[in-house]
N, C-alpha and C positions, 0 to 999 in steps of 0.2 A: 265500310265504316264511315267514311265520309264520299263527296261528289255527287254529282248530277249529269245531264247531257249537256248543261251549258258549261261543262269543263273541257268539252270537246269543239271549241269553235270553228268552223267550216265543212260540216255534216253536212249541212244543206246545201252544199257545194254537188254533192251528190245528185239532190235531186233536180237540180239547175242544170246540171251537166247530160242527165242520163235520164233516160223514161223510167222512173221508179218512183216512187214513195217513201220518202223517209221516216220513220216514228219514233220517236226519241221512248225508253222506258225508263219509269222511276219507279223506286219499291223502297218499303221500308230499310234505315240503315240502322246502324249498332245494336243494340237489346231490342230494340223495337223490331227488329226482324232479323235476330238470331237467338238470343234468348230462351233456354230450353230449360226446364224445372220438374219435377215431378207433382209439385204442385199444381204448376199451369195446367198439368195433361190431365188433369182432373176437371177441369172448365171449360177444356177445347171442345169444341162438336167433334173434333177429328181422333180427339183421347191422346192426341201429341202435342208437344206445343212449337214444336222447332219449325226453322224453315220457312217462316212468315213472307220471309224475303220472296222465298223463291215462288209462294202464293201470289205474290203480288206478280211479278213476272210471268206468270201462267196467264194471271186474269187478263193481264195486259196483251199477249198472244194470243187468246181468247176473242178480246175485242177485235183485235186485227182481224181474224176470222170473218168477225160478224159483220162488220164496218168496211175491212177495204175497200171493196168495190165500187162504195158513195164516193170514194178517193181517185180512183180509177187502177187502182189495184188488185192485183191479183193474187187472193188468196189460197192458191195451189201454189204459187213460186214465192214462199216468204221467206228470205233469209236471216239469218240472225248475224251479228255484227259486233263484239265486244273486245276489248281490251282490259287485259290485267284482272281484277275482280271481276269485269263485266264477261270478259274472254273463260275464265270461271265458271261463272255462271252458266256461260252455254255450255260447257263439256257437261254440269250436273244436271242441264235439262236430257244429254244422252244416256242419264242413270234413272230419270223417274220417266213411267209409265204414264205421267199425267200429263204429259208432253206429246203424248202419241198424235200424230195429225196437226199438230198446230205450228210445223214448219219445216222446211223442205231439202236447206242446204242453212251450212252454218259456216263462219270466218271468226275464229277465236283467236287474236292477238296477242302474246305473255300469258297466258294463261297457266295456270298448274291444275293438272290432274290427281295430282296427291296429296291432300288436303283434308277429305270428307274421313270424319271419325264418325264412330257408335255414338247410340243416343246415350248409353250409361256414360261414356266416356266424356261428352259433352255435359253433362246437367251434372257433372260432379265436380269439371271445372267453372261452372256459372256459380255452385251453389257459393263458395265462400268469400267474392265479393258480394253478394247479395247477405247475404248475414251479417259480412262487415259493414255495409252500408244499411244494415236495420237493426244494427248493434243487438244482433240478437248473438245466444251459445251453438257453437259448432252442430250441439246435439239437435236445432231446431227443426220441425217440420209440420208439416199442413198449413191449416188454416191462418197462424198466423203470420206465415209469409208471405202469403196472400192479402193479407189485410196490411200491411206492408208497402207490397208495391201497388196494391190499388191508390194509398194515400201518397207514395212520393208523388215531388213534382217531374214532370218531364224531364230537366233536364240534369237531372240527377238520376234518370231511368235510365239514360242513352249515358252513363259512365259502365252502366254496370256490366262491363268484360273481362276478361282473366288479362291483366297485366302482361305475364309474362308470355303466354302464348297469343292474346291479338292485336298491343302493342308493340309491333315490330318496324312501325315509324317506314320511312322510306330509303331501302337499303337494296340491295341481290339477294335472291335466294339462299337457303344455305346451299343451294344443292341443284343439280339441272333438273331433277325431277319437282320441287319446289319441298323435299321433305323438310321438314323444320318450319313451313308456314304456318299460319293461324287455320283452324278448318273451322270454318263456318256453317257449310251444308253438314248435315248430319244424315247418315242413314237411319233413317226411324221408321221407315218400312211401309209410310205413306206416302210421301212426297218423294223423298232418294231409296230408293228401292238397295241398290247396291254401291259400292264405293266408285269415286268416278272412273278409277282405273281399270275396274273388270268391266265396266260400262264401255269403256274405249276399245277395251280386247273385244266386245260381242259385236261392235262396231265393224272394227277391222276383218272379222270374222262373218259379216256379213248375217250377225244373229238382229241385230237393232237398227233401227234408223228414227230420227224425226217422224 
């Protein structure tokens, strides 16, 4: 929802310290890269719309790929590195398939594993801040929701999350598995193939890897 890598200052401590390469990733935050509609998946090239975020994080890993080596990095030992959402974030890269190859050992800090809902589950709680905010009827759909958020401004796009489940401000868990968070990543069968948690068991199981 919100931050960057300059909210971590002394990263590059890392790479001062240690023969490595440090890469800071950024990806879209709030509706701009979670935001899921039935609407939208009518426009995607992907026919989904969710999970923008975690696009952007692939691309990003991607380029590590193609580029470390100008850096003097070594693209076969890339690790990943996150805290909290960012920590997240790496467990759902061990549930999509689009991760395959583009990294080798991972270090996820607070992270929660139990988080990722269905795509219906999600795009039914995006739909009705999106209609309150285009003052349109419960009953709306297609095209004119779309014409909608094509005309909001920005920063009335980046309100639009379910209050109750993705503002939960800065608090604990409900729960040591993290149930009661916001879920963001969504399994929609493109990007999160499966929930992160059976993703961790295929893991442990020695079915999945990076």
């Amino acid at each position: 929802m919100i931050g960057s890598p300059s909210h971590y200052p002394g990263l590059e401590n890392f790479a001062a310290r240690d023969e490595l390469v440090m890469i800071g990733i950024t990806y879209r935050l709030n509706s701009f890269g979670w935001l899921t509609l039935p609407e939208l998946d009518e426009t995607d090239p992907r026919g989904v719309s969710s999970n923008r975020g975690m696009l952007d994080m692939l691309m990003a890993l991607q380029w590590i790929q193609d580029n470390a080596p100008a850096f003097g990095g070594d693209p076969s030992r890339v690790t990943l590195l996150g805290q909290s959402s960012g920590a997240t974030a790496i467990l759902a890269m061990l549930a999509s398939h689009r991760s395959a190859g583009l990294f080798s050992a991972a270090i996820a800090l607070s992270g929660s594993p139990n988080i990722t809902m269905d795509l219906k589950t999600a795009q039914g709680r995006f739909r009705p801040p999106v209609l309150t905010a285009c003052g349109l009827p419960a009953d709306a759909v297609g095209k004119v929701i779309r014409d909608c958020l094509d005309e909001m401004p920005a920063d009335k796009v980046a309100t639009l999350l379910p209050n109750k489940e993705f503002n939960v401000g800065f608090h604990l868990p409900h729960s040591a598995t993290g149930a009661g968070y916001p879920a963001l990543t969504v399994v929609d069968g493109d990007t999160i193939d499966v929930p992160i948690q059976h993703a961790l068991g295929g893991v442990a199981a020695g079915h999945r890897g990076g």
